[in-house]
ZAVEX-451413 format. One record per residue (C-alpha): residue number from 0; residue in three letters; x, y, z. Coordinates in Angstrom, 3 decimals. Example, Ala and Ser with C-alpha at 12.3 -4.5 7.8 and 13.67 -1.06 7.14 Angstrom:
// ZAVEX-451413
0;ALA;12.300;-4.500;7.800;
1;SER;13.670;-1.060;7.140;
//
This chain:
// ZAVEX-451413
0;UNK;16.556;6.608;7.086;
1;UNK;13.189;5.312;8.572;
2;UNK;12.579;6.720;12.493;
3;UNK;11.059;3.959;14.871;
4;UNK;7.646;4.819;14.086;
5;UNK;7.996;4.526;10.474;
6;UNK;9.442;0.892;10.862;
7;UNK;6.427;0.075;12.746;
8;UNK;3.697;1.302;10.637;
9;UNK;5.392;-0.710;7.836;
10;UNK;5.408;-3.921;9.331;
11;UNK;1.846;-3.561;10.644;
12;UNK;0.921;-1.954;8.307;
13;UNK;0.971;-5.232;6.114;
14;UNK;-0.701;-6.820;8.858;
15;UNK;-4.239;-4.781;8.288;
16;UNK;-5.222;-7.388;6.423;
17;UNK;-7.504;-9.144;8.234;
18;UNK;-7.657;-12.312;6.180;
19;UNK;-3.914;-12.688;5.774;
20;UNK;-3.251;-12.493;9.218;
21;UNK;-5.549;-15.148;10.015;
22;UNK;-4.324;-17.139;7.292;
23;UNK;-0.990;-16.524;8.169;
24;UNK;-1.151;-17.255;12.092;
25;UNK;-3.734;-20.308;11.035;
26;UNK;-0.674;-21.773;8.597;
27;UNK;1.888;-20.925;11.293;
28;UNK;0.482;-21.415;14.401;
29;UNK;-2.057;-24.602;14.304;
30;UNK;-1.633;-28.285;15.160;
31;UNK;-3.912;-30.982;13.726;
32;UNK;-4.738;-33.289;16.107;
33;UNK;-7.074;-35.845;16.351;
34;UNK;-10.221;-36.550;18.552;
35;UNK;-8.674;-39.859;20.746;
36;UNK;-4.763;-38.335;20.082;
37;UNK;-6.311;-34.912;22.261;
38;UNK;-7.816;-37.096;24.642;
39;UNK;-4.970;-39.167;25.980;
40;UNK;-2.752;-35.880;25.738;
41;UNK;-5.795;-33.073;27.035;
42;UNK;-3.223;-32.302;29.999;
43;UNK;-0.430;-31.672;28.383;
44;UNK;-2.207;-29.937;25.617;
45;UNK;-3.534;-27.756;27.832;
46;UNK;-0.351;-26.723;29.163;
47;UNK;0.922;-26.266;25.970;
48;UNK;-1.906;-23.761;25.013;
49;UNK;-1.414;-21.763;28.020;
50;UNK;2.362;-21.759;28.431;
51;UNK;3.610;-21.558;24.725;
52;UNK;0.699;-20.208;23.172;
53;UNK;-0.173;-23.184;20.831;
54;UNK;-3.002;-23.748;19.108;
55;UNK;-4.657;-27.091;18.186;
56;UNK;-7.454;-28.056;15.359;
57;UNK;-9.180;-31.233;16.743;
58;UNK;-10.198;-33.214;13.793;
59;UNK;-13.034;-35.783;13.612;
60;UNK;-12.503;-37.686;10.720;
61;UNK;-10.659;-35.606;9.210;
62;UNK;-12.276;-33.426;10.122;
63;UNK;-11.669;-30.201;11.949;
64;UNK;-14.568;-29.659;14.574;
65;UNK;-12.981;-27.544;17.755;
66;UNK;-10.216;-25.235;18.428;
67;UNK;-8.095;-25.176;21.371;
68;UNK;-6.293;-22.117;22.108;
69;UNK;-5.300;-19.970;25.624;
70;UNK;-8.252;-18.343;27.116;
71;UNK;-5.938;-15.208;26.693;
72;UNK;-5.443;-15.547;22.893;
73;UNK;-9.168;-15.989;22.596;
74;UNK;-10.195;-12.799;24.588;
75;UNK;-7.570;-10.660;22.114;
76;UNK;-9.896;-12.621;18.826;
77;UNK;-12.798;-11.174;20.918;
78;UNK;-11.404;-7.477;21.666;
79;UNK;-10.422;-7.498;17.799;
80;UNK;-13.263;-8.169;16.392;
81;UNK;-15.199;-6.060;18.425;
82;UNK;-12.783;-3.043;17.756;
83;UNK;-12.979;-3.984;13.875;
84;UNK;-16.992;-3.734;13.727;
85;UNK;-16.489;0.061;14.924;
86;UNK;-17.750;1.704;11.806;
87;UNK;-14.623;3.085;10.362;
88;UNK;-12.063;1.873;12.633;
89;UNK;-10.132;0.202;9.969;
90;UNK;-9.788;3.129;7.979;
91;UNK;-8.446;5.261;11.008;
92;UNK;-6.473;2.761;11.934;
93;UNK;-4.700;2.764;8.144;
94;UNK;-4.781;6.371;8.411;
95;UNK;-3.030;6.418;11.652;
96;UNK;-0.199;3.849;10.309;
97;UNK;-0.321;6.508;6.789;
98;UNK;0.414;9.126;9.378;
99;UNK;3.187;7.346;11.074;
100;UNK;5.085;6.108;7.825;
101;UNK;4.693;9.605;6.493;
102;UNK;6.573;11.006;10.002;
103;UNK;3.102;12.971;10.841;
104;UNK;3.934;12.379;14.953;
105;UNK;4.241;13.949;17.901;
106;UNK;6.127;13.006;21.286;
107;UNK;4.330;12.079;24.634;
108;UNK;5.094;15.339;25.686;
109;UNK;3.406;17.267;23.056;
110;UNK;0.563;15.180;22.919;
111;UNK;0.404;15.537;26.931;
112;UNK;0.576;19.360;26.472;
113;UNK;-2.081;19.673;23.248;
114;UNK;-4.810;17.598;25.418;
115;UNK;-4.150;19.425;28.810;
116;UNK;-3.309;16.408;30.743;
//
């Protein structure tokens, strides 16, 4: 039977993927809207974005040309891209997840102990 930390790694472990998450929250998560449509509904979108975390393509066109998403969703794009430039931070962070599915953990108060804090 799989402990806690083993049923995490595996389902974010699929999740390393960088361009399948995207693709996945992009499918899942965006609205296409047009240009005028945004502007007679900009308040309510708005709300939308920051309440319910929606996310809106504005198309001109046809064409997509902006994004509107919550100013908190964009600072986490931000924080994870930054992270994911860290040479080799992908590969610890599929090591760590290897670790984790393989039961290779220790408690808080282990850890706590090992690092003298």
């Amino acid at each position: 039977m799989a402990t806690p930390q083993q049923k995490f790694a595996g389902f974010f472990y699929g999740l390393l993927s960088v361009d399948i998450l995207y693709t996945s929250l992009y499918n899942l998560c965006m609205n296409l809207i047009g240009l005028s449509e945004a502007r007679k509904k900009f308040p309510s979108l708005v709300n939308s974005v920051g309440e319910q975390y929606d996310r809106f393509v504005i198309s001109v066109n046809n064409k997509p040309k902006a994004v509107l998403l919550s100013f908190e969703e964009l600072e986490s794009l931000e924080e994870t891209a930054e992270v994911l430039t860290i040479p080799g931070a992908k590969k610890r962070i599929e090591k760590g997840l290897e670790d984790i599915k393989k039961g290779k953990v220790i408690g808080l108060k282990e850890f706590k102990k090992n690092h003298n804090l």
